[in-house]
SEZA-199639 format. One record per residue (C-alpha): residue in one letter; x, y, z. Coordinates in steps of 0.001 Angstrom, whole numbers, plus 524288, in hexadecimal, padded with zeros to 5 digits. Example, Ala and Ser with C-alpha at 12.3 -4.5 7.8 and 13.67 -1.06 7.14 Angstrom:
residues 2
A8300C7EE6C81E78S835667FBDC81BE4
This chain:
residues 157
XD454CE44711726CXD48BCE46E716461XD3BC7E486D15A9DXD34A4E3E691549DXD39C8E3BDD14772XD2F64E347013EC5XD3160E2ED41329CXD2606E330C12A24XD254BE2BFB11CBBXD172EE2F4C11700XD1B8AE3C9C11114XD289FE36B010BAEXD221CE2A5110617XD185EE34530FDC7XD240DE3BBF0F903XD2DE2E32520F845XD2657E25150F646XD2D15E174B0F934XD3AB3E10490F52EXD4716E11590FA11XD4CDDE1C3F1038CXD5C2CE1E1910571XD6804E158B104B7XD6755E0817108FCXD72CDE0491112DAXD787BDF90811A6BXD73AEDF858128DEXD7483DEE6B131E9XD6EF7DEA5A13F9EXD7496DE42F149D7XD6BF0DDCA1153D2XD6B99DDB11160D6XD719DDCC7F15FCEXD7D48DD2E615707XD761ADCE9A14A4CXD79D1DD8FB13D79XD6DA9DDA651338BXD7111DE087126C4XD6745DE9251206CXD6739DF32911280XD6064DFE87116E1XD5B27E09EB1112AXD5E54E165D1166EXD53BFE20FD11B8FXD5AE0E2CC411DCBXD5467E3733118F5XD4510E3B9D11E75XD40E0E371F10F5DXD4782E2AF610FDCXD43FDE295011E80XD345EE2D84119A7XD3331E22D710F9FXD3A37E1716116C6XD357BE0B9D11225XD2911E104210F4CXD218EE08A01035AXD2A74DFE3C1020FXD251BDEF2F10165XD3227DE97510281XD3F76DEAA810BA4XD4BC3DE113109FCXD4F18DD8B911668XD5A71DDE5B11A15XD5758DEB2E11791XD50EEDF84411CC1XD5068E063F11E4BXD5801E0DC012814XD4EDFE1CAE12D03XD5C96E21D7131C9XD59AFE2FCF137D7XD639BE394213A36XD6651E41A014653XD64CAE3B6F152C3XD5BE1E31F2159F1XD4B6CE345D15817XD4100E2E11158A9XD3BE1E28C914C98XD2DD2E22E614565XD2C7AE1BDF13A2DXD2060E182113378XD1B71E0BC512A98XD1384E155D12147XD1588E0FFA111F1XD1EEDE0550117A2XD1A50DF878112BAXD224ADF0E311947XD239FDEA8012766XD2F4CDF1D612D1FXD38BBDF03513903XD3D90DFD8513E5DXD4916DFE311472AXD4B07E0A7314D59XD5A0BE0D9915078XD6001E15FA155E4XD6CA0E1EA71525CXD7657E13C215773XD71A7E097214F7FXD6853E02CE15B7BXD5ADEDFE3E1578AXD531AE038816110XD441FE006D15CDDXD3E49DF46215253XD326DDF62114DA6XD2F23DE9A1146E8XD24F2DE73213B0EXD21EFDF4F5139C6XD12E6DF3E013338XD1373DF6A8123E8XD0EC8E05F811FDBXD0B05E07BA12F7DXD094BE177A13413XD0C45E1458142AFXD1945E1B2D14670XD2409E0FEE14B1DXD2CD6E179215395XD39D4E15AF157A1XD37C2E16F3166FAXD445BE1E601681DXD4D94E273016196XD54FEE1FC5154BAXD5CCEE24E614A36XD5839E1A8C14082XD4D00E0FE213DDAXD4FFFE04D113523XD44C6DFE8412D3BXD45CDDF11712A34XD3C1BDE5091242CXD329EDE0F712FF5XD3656DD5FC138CDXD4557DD80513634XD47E9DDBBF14265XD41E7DD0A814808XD4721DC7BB13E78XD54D7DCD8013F30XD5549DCD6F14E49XD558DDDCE514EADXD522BDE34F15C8CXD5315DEF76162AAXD6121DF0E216478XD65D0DECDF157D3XD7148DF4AC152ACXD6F75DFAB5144F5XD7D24DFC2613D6DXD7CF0E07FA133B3XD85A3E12B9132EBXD7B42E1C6413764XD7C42E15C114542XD85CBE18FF14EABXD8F28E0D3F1511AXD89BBE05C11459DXD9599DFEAF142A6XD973DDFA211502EXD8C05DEE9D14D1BXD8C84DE588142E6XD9A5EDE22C13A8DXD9AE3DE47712E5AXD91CDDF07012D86
C-alpha cells in the first residue's frame, strides 16, 4: 500500500494566510442518472496551494469549488476542516474521474481527519449539501482533463 499522504494546512495558513490558490477551471460531473453539473473551480496543485485550500474563507459561489489534484499515482489521502469556515462536501476521486467516497457537511474549522477510504488522485471540495442537492453519489464521473477518459462523459466539455 502506497503511504499516507495528508494534507496539512496549519503551517501554510501561518505563512501563507487565506484567499485564493491557483487557476480556476471548468469541471463538470456527471451523475449516476447521466445528469452534467457545471462547476468554476480553483485549482490546488501545488503543496502551498493544496495547504491553504479554502481555509478562512466565509463565502463559496454555487457552482463552484476547489479541485486538491495530486500528482503521481493513486494514495490515500486526509483532509482537515482546520480555519475552514464553511460546511464542505468532499468527494474523493480517483485517477479515472470515478467518485469513490462523499463526505457530506464536513463540520466548519473541525481537526478530525476525513479520509478518503481508498487510494484517489484528487478530492473535490464543494458548498455542503450539493451533493445531496445535485443528486451526486459514489460513482459519479468527474470530467476534467486531469482524468483519464474525461471526454468520454458529458458533451460539450
Amino acid at each position: 500500500m502506497p503511504p499516507m499522504r495528508k494534507v496539512t494546512v496549519w503551517l501554510a495558513v501561518l505563512l501563507l494566510g487565506p484567499g485564493m490558490s491557483g487557476a480556476v477551471e471548468s469541471l463538470s460531473i456527471l451523475d449516476t442518472a447521466g445528469q452534467c453539473h457545471r462547476f468554476r473551480v480553483e485549482m490546488a496543485l501545488s503543496m502551498e496551494e493544496r495547504a491553504r485550500g479554502l481555509s478562512g474563507r466565509h463565502e463559496l459561489p454555487r457552482r463552484a469549488g476547489m479541485l486538491f489534484y495530486f500528482a503521481g499515482s493513486e494514495a490515500p489521502v486526509t483532509m482537515w476542516m482546520k480555519d475552514t469556515y464553511l460546511p464542505l462536501d468532499m468527494l474523493f476521486i480517483r485517477a479515472s474521474g470515478e467518485v469513490v467516497r462523499i463526505a457530506e457537511q464536513t463540520t466548519p474549522l473541525a481537526l478530525e481527519h476525513i479520509p478518503s477510504g481508498r487510494p484517489v488522485q484528487a478530492v473535490l471540495e464543494l458548498n455542503g449539501g450539493l451533493a445531496q442537492e445535485l443528486g451526486l453519489t459514489v460513482g459519479a464521473r468527474v470530467v476534467h482533463p486531469r482524468f483519464a477518459g474525461a471526454g468520454r462523459y458529458c458533451v460539450g466539455d
